[in-house]
C-alpha positions as CSV (number, residue, x, y, z in Angstrom):
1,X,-48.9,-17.4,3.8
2,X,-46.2,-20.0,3.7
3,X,-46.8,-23.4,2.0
4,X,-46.4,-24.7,5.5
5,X,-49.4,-22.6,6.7
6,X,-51.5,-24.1,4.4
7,X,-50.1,-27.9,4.9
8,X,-50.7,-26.8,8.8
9,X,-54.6,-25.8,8.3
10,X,-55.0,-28.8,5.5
11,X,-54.1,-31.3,8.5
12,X,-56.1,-29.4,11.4
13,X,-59.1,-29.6,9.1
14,X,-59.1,-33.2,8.2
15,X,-58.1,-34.2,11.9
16,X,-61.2,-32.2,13.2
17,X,-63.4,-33.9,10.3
18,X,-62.2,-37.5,10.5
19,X,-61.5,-37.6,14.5
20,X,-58.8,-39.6,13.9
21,X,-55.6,-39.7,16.8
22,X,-53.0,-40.3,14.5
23,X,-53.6,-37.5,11.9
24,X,-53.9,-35.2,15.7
25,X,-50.3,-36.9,16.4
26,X,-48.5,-35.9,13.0
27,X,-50.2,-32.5,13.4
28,X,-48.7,-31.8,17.3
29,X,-45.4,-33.3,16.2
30,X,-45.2,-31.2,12.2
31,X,-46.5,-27.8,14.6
32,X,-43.6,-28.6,17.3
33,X,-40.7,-29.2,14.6
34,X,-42.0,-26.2,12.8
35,X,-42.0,-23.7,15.8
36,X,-38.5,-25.7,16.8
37,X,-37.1,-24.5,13.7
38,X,-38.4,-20.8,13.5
39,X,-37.2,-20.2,17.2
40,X,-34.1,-22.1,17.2
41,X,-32.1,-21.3,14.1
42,X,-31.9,-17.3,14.4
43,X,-31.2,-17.9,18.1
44,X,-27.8,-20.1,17.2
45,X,-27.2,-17.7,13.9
46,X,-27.2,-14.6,16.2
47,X,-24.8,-16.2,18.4
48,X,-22.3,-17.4,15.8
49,X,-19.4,-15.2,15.9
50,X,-16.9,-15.1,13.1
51,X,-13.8,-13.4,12.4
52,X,-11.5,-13.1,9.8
53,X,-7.3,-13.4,10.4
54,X,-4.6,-12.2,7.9
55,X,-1.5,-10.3,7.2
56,X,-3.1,-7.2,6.3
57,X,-0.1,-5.5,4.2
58,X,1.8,-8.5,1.9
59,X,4.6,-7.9,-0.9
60,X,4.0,-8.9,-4.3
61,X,4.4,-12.7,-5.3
62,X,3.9,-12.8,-1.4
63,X,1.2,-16.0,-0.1
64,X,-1.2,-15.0,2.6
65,X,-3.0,-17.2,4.8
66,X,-6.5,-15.6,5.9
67,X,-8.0,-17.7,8.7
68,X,-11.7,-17.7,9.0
69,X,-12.9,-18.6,12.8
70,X,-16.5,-19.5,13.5
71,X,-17.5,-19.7,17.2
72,X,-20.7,-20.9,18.3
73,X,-21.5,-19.4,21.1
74,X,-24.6,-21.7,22.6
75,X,-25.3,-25.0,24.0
76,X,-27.1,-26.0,21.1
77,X,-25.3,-27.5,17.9
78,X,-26.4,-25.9,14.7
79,X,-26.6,-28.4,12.0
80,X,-25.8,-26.5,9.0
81,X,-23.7,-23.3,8.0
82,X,-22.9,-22.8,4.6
83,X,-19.9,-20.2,4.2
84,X,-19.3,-18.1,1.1
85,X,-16.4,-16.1,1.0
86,X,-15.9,-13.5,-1.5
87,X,-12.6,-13.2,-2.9
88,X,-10.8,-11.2,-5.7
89,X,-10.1,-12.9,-8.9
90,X,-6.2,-11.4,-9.0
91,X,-5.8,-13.0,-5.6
92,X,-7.3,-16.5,-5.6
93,X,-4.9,-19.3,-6.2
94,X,-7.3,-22.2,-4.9
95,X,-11.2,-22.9,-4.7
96,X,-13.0,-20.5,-3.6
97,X,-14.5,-20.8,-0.3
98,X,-17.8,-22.5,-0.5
99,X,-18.4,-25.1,1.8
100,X,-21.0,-26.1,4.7
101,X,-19.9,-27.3,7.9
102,X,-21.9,-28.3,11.3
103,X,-21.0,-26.4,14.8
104,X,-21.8,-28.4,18.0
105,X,-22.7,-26.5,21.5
106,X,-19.1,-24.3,22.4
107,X,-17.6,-25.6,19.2
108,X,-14.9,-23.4,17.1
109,X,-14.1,-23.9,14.0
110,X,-11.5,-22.4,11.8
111,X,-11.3,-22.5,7.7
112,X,-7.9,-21.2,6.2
113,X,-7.6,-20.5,2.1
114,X,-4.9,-18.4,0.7
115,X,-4.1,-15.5,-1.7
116,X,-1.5,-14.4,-3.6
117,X,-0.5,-11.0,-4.6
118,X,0.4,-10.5,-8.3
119,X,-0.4,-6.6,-8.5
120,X,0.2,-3.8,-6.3
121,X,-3.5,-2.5,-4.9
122,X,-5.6,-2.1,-2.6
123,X,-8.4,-4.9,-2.1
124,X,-11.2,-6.4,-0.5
125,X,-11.7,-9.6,1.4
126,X,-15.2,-10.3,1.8
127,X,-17.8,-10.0,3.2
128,X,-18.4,-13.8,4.0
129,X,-21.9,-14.9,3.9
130,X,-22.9,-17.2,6.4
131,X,-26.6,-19.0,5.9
132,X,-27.9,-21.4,8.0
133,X,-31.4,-23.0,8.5
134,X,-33.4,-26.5,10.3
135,X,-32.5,-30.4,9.0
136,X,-36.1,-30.5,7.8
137,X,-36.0,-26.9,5.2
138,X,-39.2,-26.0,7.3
139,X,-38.2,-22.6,8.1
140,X,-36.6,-20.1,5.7
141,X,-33.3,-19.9,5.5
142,X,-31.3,-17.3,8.5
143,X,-28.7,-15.5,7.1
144,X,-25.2,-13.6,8.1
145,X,-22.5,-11.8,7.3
146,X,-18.8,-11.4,8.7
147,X,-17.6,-7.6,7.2
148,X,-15.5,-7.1,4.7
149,X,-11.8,-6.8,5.7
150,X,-9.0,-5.0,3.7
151,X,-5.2,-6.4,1.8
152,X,-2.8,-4.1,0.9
153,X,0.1,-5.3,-2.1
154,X,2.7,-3.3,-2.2
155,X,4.8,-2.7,-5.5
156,X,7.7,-4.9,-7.1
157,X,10.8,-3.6,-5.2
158,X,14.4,-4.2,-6.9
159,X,17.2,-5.1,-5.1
160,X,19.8,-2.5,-5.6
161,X,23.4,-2.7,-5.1
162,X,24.1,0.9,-6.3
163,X,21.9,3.4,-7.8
164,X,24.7,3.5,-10.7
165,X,24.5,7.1,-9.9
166,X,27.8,9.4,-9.2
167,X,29.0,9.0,-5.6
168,X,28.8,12.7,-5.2
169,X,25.3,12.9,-5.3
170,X,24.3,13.7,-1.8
171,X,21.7,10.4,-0.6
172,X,21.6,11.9,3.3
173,X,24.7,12.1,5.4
174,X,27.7,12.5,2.6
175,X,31.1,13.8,2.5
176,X,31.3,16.8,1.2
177,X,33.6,20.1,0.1
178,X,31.5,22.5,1.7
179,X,32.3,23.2,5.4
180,X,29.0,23.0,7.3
181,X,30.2,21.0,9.7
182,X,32.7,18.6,11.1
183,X,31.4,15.3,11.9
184,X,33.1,13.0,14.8
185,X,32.9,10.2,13.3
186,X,34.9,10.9,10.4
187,X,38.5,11.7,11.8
188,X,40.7,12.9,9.2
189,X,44.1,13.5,10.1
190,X,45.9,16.3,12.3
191,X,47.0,19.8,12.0
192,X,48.9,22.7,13.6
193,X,46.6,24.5,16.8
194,X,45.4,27.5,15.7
195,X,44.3,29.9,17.9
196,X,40.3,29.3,18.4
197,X,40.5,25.8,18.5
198,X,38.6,23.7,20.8
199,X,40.3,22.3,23.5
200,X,38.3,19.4,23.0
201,X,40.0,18.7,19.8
202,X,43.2,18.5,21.1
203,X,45.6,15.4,20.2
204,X,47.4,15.2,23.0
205,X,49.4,11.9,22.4
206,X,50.7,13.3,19.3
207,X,51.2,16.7,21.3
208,X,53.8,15.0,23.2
209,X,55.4,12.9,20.5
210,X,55.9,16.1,18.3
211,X,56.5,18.5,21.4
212,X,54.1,21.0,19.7
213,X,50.6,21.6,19.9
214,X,48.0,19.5,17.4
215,X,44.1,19.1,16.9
216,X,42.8,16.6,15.5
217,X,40.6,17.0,12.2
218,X,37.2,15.6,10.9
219,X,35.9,15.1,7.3
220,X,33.3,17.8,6.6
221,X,29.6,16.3,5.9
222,X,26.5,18.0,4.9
223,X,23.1,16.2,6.4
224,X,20.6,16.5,3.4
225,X,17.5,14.5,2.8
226,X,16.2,12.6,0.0
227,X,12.7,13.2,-1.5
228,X,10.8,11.3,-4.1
229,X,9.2,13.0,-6.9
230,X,6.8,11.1,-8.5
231,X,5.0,12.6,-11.2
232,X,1.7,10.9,-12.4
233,X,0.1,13.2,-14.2
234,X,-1.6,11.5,-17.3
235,X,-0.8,13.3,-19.7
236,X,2.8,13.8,-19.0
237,X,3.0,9.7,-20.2
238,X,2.8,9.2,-24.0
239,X,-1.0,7.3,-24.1
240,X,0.1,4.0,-26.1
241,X,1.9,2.9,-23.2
242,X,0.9,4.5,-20.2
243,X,0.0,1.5,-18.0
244,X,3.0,0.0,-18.3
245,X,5.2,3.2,-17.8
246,X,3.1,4.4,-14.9
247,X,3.5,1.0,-13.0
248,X,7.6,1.1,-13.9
249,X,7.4,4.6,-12.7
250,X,6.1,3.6,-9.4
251,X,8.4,0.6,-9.3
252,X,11.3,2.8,-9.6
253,X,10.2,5.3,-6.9
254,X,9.7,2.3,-4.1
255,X,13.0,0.9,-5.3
256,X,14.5,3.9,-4.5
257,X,13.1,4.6,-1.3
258,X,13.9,0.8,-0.1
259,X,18.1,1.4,-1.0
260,X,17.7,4.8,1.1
261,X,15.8,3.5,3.9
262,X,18.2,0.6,3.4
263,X,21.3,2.7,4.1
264,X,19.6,4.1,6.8
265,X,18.8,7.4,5.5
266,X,15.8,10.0,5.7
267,X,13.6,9.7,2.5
268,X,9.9,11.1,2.1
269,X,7.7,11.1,-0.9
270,X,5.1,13.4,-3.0
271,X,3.1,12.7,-5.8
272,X,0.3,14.1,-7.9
273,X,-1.4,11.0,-8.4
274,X,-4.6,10.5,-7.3
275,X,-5.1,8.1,-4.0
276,X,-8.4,5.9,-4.4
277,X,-8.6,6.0,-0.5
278,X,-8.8,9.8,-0.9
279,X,-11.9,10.0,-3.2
280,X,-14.3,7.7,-1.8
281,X,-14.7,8.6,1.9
282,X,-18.0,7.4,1.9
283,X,-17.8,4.1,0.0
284,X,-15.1,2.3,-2.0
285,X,-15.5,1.2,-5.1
286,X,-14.0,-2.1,-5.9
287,X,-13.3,-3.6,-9.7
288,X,-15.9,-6.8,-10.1
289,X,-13.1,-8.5,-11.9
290,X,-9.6,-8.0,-10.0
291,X,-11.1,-6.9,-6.6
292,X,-8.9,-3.8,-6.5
293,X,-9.4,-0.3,-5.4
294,X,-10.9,1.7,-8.2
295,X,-10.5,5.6,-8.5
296,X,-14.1,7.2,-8.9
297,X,-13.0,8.7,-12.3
298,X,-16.5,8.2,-13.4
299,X,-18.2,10.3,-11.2
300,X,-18.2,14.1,-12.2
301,X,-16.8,16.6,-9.8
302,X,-18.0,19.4,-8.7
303,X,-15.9,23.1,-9.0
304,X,-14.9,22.8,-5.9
305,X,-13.6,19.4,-5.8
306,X,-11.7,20.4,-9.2
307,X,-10.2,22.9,-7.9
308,X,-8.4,20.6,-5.4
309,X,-7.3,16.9,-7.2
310,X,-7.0,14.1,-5.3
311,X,-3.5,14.6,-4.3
312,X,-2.4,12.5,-1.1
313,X,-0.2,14.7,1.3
314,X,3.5,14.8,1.2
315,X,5.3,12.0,3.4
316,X,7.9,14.3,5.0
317,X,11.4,12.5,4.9
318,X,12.3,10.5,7.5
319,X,14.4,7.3,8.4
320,X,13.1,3.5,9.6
321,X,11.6,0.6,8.5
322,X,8.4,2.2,10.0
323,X,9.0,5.0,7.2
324,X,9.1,2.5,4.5
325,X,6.2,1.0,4.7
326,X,4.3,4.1,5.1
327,X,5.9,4.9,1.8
328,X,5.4,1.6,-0.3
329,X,1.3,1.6,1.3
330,X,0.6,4.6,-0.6
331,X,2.7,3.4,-3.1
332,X,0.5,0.6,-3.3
333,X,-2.8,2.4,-3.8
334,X,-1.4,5.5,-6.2
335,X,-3.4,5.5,-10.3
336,X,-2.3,8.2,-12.6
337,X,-4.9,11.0,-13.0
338,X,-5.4,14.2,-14.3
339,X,-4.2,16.1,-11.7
340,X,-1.7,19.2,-12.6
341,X,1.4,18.9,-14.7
342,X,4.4,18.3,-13.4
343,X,5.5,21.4,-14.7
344,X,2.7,23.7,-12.8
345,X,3.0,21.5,-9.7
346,X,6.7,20.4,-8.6
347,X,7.6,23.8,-7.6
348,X,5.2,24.1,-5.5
349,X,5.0,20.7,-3.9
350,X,8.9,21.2,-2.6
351,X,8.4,24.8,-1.2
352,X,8.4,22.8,2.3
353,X,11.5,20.9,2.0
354,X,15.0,22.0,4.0
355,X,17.3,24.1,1.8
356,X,20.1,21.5,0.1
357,X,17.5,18.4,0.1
358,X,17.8,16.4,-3.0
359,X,14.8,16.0,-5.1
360,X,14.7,13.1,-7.4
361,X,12.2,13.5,-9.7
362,X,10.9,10.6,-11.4
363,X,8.6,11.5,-14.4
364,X,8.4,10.0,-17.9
365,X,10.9,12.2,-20.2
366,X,13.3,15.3,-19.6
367,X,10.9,18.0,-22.0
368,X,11.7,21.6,-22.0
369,X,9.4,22.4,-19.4
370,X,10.4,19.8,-17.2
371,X,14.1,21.1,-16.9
372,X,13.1,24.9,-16.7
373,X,11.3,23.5,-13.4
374,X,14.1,21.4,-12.4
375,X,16.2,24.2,-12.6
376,X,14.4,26.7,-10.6
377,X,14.6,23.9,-8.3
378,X,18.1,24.2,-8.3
379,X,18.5,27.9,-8.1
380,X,16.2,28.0,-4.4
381,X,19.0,25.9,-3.4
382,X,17.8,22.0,-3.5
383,X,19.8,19.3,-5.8
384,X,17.5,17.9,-8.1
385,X,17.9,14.7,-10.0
386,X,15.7,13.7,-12.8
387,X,14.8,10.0,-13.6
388,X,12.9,9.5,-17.1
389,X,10.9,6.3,-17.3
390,X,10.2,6.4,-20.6
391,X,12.2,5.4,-23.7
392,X,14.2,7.9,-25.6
393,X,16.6,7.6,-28.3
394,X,17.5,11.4,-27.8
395,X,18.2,11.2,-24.1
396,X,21.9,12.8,-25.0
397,X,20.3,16.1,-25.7
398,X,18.4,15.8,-22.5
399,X,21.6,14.9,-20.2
400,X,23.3,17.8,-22.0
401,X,20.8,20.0,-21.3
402,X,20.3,19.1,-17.9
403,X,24.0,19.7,-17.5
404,X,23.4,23.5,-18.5
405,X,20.9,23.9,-16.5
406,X,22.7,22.7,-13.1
407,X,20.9,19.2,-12.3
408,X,21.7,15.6,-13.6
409,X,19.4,13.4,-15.7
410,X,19.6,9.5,-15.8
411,X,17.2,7.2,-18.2
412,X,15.8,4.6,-16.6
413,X,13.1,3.2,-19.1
414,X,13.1,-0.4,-18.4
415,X,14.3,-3.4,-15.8
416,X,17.7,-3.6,-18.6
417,X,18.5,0.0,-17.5
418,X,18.8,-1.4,-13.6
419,X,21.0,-4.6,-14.5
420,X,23.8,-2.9,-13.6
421,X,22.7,-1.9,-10.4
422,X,21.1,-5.2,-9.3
423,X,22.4,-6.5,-6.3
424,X,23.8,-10.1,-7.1
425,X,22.4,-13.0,-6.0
């Protein structure tokens, strides 16, 4: 029994033993405020409706605005609602949201704070807490909660002016020396008719000028397609540094994939990383400090769930700003883990790309076994291009045997490796 209860039979007793009206009085009127308040708060709490508005999907340094709306849906005011929003450590940059406010009959109400993205991840806003309860404390207090809600950061991205990369390197539609075919919009010149020649490609004004027959000419192209490589297996990264070089790593590959999709051509992505949405189907597990998307490393796996890592499927290459964000979202969410080395898995990861495509495989250093795979890769007929995120002072030997063995390697270990390619300001 509630201390009330007791304060309620205390007064019925002494009213009945001393007869007295005015003790009967503060009885009827402490019975009516009580039963007031126990009917009358979950009623309004039930018919409070809250919602929560944002830009779900932000860039880093980016400021969101996430709009909390709280309707009451009745004729009669509530007097008190006390909000509590959770929010992630990494992505406060004000109070937090703690405040109580009244709501009158058919009264909305809105609350706006704002975040800001200093990591890529994947993290939780919410769930907002709503309590509410009578002016007099009589009845305990009613309480409510508005759902969780999800923000995705995507990584840094580097403007790029130029990849600083050869110009023969075939990013999508390039010119080439190999004759697949003619493209339109490329006119070359003219030449002598042949016989065979379309009559679609005659030039008929210089026909006339010359008094013999001429076709016009095209500059060959080859279509090929661009696929990201990005290898974060753990212990392909020296362990010292590996937080930093993993995070470069990924900065490198949405870079990359912004420049292509930038100069409008196809680009996909695969990785062996391990995507956090992937491993918790059933519940996510959030950090308590930094509010971001943990990987369940912790929990041990079964055979079966060993046998396959938590590799997110290929993004097949395409074009669009649609294709880009798709890319940079699971960007976003990708950790290191100890998946399969990139030694035992880039072969077969590419087995579904067109012949020709060019692979660029960003990993953390040009090894032995890391060419041997790049070079298979170029004997089934792809281009492969290998980026090494981490430092080396030997990288010569690794460009020269890269050279050997048919494919190009590049160092880029650091933001003072992609000066030169920055786009000016």
């Amino acid at each position: 029994m509630t201390p009330y209860t007791w304060l309620l039979l205390l007064l019925l007793a002494v009213a009945f033993f001393l007869q007295v009206d005015f003790i009967f009085y503060i009885l009827y009127v402490f019975m009516g405020v009580l039963l007031w308040s126990r009917w009358q708060t979950p009623r309004a709490m039930r018919r409070l409706l809250a919602g929560r508005d944002y830009n779900r999907r932000a860039f880093l340094g980016e400021t969101v605005a996430v709009k909390l709306t709280l309707y009451n849906n009745s004729r009669l005011s509530i007097p008190w609602v006390q909000l509590d929003e959770s929010v992630p450590a990494e992505l406060r940059i004000e109070e937090a949201v703690h405040q109580a406010i009244t709501l009158h009959g058919r009264q909305t109400l809105q609350v706006t704070y704002h975040v800001r993205g200093l990591q890529r991840g994947y993290y939780q806003l919410g769930p907002l807490r709503l309590s509410s309860g009578d002016l007099f404390g009589l009845a305990a207090p009613y309480l409510g909660y508005l759902a969780a809600d999800f923000l995705t950061i995507y990584p840094r991205i580097i403007a790029l002016a130029q990849l600083g990369l050869p110009a023969r390197l075939p990013f999508g539609t390039v010119a080439s020396r190999q004759r697949l075919f003619a493209d339109p919009a490329r006119p070359m010149g003219v030449r002598d008719f042949r016989h065979g020649d379309s009559l679609r490609q005659m030039n008929w004004k210089v026909s006339a000028h010359s008094r013999r027959l001429m076709v016009k000419t095209f500059e060959p192209a080859i279509s090929l397609e661009t696929t990201l490589l990005l290898n974060l297996h753990n212990e392909d990264y020296e362990r010292h540094n590996r937080a930093y070089t993993v995070e470069w790593a990924i900065v490198v590959a949405a870079s990359l994939a912004s420049h292509l999709v930038n100069q409008r051509q196809p680009v996909g992505l695969i990785t062996n990383g391990a995507d956090p949405l992937r491993t918790q189907a059933e519940q996510l597990n959030f950090d308590e400090t930094s509010g971001r998307l943990l990987h369940r490393r912790h929990r041990a796996r079964t055979e079966a769930e060993s046998a396959v890592p938590w590799i997110p499927p290929p993004i097949p290459p395409r074009n669009g700003r649609s294709q880009l964000m798709k890319i940079l979202e699971q960007l976003a969410r990708i950790e290191s883990d100890h998946s399969t080395s990139f030694a035992a898995w880039a072969t077969a990861a590419c087995v579904n790309l067109g012949w020709g495509a060019t692979i660029m495989a960003i990993t953390a250093r040009g090894d032995e076994a890391t060419c041997n795979t790049l070079h298979h890769l170029a004997r089934a007929g792809f281009n492969p291009i290998l980026l090494t995120v981490e430092p080396d002072y030997n990288f010569g030997a690794v460009r020269e045997r890269a050279r050997r063995l048919g494919f190009q390697a590049h160092k880029v270990s650091g933001p003072r490796d992609l000066d030169r390619w920055r786009q000016p300001i």
